[in-house]
C-alpha positions in Angstrom: 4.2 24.7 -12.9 0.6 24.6 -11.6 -2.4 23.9 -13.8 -5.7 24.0 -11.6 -5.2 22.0 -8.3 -2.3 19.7 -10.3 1.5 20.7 -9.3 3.7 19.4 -12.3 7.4 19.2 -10.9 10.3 17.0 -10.4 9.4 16.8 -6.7 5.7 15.1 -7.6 7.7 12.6 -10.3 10.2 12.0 -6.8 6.9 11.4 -5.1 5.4 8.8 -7.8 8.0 6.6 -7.5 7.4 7.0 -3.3 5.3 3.4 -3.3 7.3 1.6 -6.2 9.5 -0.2 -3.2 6.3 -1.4 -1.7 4.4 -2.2 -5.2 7.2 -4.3 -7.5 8.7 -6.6 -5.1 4.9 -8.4 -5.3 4.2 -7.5 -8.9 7.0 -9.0 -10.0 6.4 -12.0 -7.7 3.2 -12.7 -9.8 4.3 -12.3 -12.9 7.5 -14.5 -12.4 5.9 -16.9 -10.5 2.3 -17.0 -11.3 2.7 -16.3 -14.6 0.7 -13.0 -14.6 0.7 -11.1 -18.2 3.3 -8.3 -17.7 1.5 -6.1 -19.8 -2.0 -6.5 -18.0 -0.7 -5.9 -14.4 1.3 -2.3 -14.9 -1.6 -1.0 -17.6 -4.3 -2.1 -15.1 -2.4 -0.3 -12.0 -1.2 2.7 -14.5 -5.1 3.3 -15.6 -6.5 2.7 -12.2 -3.9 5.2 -11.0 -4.6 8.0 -14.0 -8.1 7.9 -13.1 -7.9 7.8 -9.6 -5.3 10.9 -10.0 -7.9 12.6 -12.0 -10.6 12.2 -10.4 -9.3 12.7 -6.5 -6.5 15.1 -7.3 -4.6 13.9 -5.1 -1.7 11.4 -4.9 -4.2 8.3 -3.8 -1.9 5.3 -3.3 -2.4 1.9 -4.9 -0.8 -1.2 -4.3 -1.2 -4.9 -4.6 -3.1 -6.8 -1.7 -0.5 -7.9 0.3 -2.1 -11.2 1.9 -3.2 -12.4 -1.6 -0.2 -11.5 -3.3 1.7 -13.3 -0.8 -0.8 -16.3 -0.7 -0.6 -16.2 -4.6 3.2 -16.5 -5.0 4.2 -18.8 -2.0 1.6 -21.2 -3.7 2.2 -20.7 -7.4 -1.4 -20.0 -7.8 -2.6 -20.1 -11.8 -3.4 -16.9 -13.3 -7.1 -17.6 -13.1 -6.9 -17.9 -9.4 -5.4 -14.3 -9.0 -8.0 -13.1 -11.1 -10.9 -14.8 -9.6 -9.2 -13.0 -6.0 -9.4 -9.9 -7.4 -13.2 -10.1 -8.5 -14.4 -12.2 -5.4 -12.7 -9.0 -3.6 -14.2 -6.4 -5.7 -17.3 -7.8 -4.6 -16.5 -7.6 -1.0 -15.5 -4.2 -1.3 -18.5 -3.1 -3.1 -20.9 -4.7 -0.7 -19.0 -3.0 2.4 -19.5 0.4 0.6 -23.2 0.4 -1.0 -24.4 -1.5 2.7 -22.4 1.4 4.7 -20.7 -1.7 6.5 -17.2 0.3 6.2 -19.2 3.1 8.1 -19.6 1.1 10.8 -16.4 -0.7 11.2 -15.2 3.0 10.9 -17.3 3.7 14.2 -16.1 1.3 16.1 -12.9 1.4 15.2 -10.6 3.7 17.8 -8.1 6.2 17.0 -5.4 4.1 19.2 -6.1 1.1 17.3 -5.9 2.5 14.0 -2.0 4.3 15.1 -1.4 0.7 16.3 -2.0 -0.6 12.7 0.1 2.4 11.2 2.8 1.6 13.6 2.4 -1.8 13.2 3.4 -1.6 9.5 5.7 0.7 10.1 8.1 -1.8 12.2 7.1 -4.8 9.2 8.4 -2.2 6.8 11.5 -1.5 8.8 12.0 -5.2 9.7 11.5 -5.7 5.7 13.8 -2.8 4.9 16.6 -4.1 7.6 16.8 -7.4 5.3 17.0 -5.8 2.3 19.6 -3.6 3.0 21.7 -6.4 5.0 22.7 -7.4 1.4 24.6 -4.5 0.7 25.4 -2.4 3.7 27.6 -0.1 1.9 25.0 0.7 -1.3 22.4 0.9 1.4 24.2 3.6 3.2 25.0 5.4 0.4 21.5 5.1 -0.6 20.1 6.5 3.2 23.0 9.2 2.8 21.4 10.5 -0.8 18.0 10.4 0.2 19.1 12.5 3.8 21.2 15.0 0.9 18.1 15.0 -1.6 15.0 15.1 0.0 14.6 18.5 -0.5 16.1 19.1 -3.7 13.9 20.7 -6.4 16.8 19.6 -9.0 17.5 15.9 -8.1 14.9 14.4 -5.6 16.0 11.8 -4.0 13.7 9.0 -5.4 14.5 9.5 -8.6 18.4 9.7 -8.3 18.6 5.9 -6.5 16.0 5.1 -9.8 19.3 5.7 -11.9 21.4 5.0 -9.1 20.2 1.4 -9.5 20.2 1.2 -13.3 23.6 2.5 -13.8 24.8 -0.6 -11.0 22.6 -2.9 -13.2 24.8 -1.9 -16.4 28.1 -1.5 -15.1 27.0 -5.3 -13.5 26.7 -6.8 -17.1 23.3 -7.5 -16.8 21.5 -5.2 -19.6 22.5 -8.2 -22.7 19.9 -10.3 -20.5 17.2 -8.4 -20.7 14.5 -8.4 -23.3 14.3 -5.2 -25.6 11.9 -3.5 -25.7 8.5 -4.1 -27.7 4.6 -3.6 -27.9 2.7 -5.6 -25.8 -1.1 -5.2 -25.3 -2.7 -6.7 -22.6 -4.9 -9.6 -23.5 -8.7 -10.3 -22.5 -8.6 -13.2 -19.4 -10.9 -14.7 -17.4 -11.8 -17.1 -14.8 -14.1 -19.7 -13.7 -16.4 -18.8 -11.0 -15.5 -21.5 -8.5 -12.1 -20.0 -8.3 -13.7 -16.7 -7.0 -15.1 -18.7 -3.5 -11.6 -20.8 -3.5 -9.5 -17.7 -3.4 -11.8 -16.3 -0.4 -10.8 -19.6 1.3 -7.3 -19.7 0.8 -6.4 -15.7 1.6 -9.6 -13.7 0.8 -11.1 -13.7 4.8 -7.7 -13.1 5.6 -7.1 -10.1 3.4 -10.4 -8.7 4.2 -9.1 -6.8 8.1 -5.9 -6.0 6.6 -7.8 -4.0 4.0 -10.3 -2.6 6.4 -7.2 -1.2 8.7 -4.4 0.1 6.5 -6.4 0.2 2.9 -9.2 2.0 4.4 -9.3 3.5 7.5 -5.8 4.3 7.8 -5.3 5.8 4.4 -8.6 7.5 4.9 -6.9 8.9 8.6 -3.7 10.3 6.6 -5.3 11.7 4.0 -7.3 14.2 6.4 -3.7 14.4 8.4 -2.3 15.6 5.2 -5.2 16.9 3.7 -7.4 18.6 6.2 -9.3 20.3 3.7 -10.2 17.1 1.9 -12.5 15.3 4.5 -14.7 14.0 1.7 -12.1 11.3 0.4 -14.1 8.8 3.3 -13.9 5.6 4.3 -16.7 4.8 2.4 -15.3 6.5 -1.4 -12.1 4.2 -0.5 -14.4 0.9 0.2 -16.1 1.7 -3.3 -13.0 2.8 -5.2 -11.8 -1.1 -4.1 -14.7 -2.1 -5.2 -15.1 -1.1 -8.5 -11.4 -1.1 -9.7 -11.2 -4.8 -8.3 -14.2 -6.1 -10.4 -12.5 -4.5 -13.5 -8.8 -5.4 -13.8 -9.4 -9.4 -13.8 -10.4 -9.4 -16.9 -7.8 -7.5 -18.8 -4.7 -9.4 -16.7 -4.9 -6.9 -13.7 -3.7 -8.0 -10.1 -5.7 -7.6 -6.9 -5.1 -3.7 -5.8 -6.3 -2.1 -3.0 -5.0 1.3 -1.3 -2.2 1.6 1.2 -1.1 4.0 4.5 2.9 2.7 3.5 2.4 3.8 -0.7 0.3 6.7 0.7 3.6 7.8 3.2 6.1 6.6 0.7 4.7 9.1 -2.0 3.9 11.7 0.3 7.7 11.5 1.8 9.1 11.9 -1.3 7.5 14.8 -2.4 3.9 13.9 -3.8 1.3 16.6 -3.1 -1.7 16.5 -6.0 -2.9 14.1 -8.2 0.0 15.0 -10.6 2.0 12.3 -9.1 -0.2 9.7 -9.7 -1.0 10.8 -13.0 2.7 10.7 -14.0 3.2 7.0 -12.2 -0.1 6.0 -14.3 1.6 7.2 -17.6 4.6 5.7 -16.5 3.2 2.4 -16.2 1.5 2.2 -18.9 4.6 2.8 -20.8 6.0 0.3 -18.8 3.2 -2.2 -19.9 3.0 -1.5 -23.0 6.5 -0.7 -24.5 8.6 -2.7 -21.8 6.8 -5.2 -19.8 9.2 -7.9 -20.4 12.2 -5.8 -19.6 10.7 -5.0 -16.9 10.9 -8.3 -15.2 14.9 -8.5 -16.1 15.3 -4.8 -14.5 13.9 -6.0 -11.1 15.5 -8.9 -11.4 18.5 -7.5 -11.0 17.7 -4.1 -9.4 20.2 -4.0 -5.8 17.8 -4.6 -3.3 19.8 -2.2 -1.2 18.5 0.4 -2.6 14.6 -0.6 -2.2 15.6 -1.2 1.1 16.7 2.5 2.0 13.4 3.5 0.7 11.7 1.8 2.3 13.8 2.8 5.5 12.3 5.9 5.4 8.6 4.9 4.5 8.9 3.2 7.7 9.8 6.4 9.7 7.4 8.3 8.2 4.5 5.6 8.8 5.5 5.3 12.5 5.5 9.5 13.1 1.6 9.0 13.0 1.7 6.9 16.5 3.1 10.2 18.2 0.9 12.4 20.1 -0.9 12.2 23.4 -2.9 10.0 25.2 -5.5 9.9 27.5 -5.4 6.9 29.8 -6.7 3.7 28.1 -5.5 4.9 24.8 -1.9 3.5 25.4 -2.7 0.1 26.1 -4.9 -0.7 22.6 -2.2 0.8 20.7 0.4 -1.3 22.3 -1.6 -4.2 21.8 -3.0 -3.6 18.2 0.7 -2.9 17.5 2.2 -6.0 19.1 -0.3 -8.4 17.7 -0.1 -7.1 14.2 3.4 -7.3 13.8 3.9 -11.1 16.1 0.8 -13.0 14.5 -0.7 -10.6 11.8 -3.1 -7.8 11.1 -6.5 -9.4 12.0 -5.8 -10.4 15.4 -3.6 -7.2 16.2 -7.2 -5.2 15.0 -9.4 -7.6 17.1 -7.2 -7.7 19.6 -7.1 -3.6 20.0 -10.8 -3.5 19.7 -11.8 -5.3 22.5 -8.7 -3.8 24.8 -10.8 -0.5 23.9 -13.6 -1.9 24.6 -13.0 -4.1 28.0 -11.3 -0.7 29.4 -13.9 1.5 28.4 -16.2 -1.3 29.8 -14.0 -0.8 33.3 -14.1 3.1 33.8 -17.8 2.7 33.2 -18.4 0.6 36.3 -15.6 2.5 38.0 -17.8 5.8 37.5 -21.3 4.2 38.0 -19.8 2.2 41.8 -18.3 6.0 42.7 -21.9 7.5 42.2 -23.7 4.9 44.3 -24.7 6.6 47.3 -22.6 5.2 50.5 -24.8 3.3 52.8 -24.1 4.6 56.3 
């Protein structure tokens, strides 16, 4: 059924749950361990998505900063100190956006280098999807060999069918007497002292910030007009803003640090998300999820077959790399290779500074090259 520009169908519910692989694992990771308020973190990511879905009409992906969240739960940060994170980066993000500074990174950033960050997270996705399925080879097969059978399915999409495919393992397991019933749980009002704002920049902010820039920003930005061709006014610069605004909101209602993401953008889109219906229906569905079950929620995960994630993932993986293919013009190779092989050996920053000055130095070369051809011989 189609209602304006929205497409309501199982294939956009298939395609809401696209990015769920990339977005619990680390959700759940600050709730369990930094003791994040369930309820806050999946109505915060389910408004911001409702809104988004609204507004863009289109499936705009959202996920939790990766660097931070990582940072966050390797350290047991307090909950203050993720919420501080994601207002010291809503500032960030703003500034970038109002001073045009994402226009100008956009500007000097290369096509080559941006593919190298796509495939770049590709392979960490794969690498990550490879472990996840190495603890259940047989689920995970079973799991690629439904999602092969099912992605084109306007009955059962694929996404949706490991969803129960997972739940019905948790029950026959045993595990549903250990987790919570449900309730009603609003999210509560938090805060955080300012200090803690500056403290998080130093301890995984800076760092977050190029990661953002390349797969938050300009690579979702570059999908979305590869998908989208008709939408070139989703820019750089909306994307910097919507970071921005959404970030110096959610810390004070329990929210985590979000950002966009090229892997939730593929994930969704792979699995059949085409309008902002999907992420209208993953909002709603979070916010259910907050409200009604957020302590269930953590007992689901925690036993959810990480098999299964992992053949999701498998395939967000695939569909991330497919946007390094095409041709290139001498000197576009190299910074690709480069950006790639930095990003996925030491991490995102140096693979993007990395492939910026390849481009650079080379273009730098067949300049001179050009200019010492032209010099008149002397004879």
């Amino acid at each position: 059924m189609r209602i304006g520009s929205f497409q309501i169908s199982l294939q956009e519910l298939a395609g809401s749950f696209g990015g769920f692989g990339i977005i619990f694992p680390l959700a759940i990771g600050y709730i369990m361990v930094c003791g994040l308020d369930p309820a806050g973190v999946f109505v915060m990511l389910g408004l911001t998505n409702l809104i988004f879905g609204l507004y863009y009409r289109l499936p705009l992906p959202l996920e939790p900063m990766k660097v931070l969240a990582v940072m966050a739960i390797a350290q047991a940060w307090s909950p203050s100190l993720v919420y501080a994170s994601g207002f010291a980066m809503g500032l960030v993000w703003l500034l970038f956006s109002l001073t045009r500074a994402i226009d100008l990174l956009r500007r000097i950033t290369p096509d080559s280098v941006v593919r190298g960050v796509q495939l770049a997270l590709g392979i960490l996705l794969f690498i990550q999807a490879v472990k996840m399925l190495s603890g259940g080879w047989i689920l995970g097969g079973v799991s690629v060999v439904l999602i092969l059978l099912l992605r084109k399915s306007r009955h059962i999409p694929g996404a949706l069918a490991l969803l129960v495919l997972g739940l019905f393992i948790i029950y026959f397991q045993g595990h549903f007497p250990a987790i919570y019933a449900p309730g009603f749980f609003m999210p509560s009002v938090t805060s955080f002292k300012i200090k803690e704002a500056w403290d998080s920049l130093l301890l995984g902010g800076f760092a977050q910030i190029p990661l953002t820039v390349t797969n938050a920003v300009i690579a979702t930005a570059g999908m979305i007009r590869t998908y989208w061709p008709e939408r070139s006014d989703v820019s750089e610069r909306k994307l910097a803003l919507n970071h921005g605004i959404m970030n110096l909101a959610a810390p004070f209602f329990g929210g985590m640090p979000m950002c966009h993401g090229a892997g939730s953008l593929a994930g969704k889109y792979y699995f059949g998300a085409r309008t902002g219906a999907a992420s209208i229906m993953e909002g709603l569905i979070e916010i259910a999820l907050g409200l009604f079950l957020a302590a269930s929620l953590v007992g689901v995960f925690r036993y959810f077959p990480p098999a299964i994630l992992g053949g999701m993932l498998l395939f967000i993986s695939i569909e991330l790399a497919k946007f390094a293919r095409g041709s290139y013009r001498a000197g576009e190779i190299t910074p690709l290779m480069v950006t790639t092989l930095l990003a996925v050996t030491v991490n995102m920053a140096a693979g993007f500074l990395a492939g910026l000055l390849t481009h650079y130095l080379w273009r730098l070369y067949v300049s001179r090259n050009k200019h010492a051809r032209e010099l008149p011989q002397e004879e």
